[in-house]
C-alpha positions as a Markdown table, in Angstrom:
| # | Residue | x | y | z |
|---|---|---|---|---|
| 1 | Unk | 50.4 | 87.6 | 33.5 |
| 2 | Unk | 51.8 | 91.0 | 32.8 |
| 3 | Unk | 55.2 | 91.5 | 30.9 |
| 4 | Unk | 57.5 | 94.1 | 31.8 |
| 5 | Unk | 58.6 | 94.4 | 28.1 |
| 6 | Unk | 54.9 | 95.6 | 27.3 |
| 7 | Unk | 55.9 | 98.8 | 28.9 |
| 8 | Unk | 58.5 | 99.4 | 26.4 |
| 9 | Unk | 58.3 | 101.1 | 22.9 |
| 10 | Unk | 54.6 | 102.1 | 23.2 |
| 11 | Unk | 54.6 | 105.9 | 24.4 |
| 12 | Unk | 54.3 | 105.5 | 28.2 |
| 13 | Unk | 55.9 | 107.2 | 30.8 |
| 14 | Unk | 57.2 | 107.0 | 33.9 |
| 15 | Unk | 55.0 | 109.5 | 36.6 |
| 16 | Unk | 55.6 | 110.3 | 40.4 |
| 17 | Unk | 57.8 | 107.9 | 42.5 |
| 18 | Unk | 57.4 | 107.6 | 46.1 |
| 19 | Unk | 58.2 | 105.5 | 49.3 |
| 20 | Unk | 55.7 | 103.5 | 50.8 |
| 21 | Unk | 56.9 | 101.8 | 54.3 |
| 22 | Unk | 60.6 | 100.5 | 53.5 |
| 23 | Unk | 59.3 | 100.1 | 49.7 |
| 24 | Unk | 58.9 | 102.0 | 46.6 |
| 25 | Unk | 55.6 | 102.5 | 44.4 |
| 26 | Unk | 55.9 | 104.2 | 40.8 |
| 27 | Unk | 53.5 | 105.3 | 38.7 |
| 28 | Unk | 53.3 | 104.2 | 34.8 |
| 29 | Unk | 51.0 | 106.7 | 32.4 |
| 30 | Unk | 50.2 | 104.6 | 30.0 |
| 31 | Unk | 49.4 | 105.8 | 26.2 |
| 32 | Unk | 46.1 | 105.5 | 26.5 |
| 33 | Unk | 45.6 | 107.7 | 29.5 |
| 34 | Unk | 45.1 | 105.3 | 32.0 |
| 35 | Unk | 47.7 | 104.6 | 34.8 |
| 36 | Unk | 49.5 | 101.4 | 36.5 |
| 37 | Unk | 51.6 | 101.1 | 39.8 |
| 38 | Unk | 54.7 | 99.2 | 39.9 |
| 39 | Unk | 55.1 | 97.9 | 43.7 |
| 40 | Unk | 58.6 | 97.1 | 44.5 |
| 41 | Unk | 59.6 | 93.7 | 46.4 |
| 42 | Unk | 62.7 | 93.9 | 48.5 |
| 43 | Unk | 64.1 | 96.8 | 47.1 |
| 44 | Unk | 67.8 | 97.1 | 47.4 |
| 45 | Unk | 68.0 | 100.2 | 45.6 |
| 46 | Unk | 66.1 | 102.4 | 43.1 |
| 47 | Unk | 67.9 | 105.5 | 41.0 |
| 48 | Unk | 66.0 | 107.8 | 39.1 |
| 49 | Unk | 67.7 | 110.1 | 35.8 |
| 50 | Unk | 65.3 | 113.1 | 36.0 |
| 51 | Unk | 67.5 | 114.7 | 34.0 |
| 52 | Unk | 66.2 | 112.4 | 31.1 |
| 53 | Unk | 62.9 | 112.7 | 29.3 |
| 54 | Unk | 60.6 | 110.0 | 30.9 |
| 55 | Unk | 59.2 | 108.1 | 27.8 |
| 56 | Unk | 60.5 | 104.6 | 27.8 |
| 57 | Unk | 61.8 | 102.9 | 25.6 |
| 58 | Unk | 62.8 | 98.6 | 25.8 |
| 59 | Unk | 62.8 | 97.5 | 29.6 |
| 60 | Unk | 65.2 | 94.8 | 30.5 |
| 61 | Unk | 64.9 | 92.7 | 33.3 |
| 62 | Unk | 68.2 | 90.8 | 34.7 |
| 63 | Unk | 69.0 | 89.0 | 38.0 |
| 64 | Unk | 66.8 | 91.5 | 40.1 |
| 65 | Unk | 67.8 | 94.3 | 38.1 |
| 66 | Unk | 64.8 | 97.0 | 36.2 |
| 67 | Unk | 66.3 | 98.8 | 33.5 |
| 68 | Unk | 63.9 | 101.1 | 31.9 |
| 69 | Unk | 66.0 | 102.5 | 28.7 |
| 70 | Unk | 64.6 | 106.5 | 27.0 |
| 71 | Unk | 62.8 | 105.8 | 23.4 |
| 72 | Unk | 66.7 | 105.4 | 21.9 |
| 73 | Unk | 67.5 | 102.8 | 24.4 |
| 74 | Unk | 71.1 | 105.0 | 24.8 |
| 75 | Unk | 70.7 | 105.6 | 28.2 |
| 76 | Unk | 68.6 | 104.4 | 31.9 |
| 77 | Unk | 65.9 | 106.6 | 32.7 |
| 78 | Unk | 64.9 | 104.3 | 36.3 |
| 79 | Unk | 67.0 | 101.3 | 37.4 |
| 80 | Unk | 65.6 | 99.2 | 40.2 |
| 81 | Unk | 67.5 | 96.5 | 42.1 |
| 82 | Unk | 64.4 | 94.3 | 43.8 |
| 83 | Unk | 63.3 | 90.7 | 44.2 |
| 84 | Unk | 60.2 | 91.8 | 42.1 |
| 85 | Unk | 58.1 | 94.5 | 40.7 |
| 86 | Unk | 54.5 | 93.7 | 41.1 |
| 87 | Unk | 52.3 | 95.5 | 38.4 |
| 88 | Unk | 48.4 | 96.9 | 39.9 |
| 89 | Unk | 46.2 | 98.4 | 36.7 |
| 90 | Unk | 44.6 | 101.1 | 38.1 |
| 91 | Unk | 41.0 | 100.6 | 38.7 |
């Protein structure tokens, strides 16, 4: 089973975020130079900091709520408020 914390601390990024339906889909470039999709799950609401480099840093998970934190964990690059982010490797 995937963890979000292996996200964290390991050079990824977050990529293009986009609606699908009354969902949200956002891409992850990984380190290596592959790529993942988080799906959302009843998303309440999703807020982006482009203003922020997109590296990430820890992710913290907590009652529904998907922090993803820059490389000095100081401030939120994405929060997501949903039931569930589901995690699909690209193939």
């Amino acid at each position: 089973m995937f963890q979000m914390t292996q996200l964290g601390n390991n050079n990824n990024e977050i990529g293009t975020i986009s609606r699908v339906g009354n969902e949200y889909q956002i891409e992850i470039r990984l380190w290596d130079g592959g790529r993942c999709i988080l799906r959302t799950v009843d998303c309440q609401r999703i807020t982006h900091n482009v203003a922020l480099v997109d590296a990430i840093g820890t992710v913290t998970v907590e009652d529904g709520l998907y922090r993803f934190w820059t490389v000095d964990d100081e401030e939120v690059i994405l929060e997501v408020a949903a039931r569930d982010l589901i995690w699909e490797p690209e193939e």
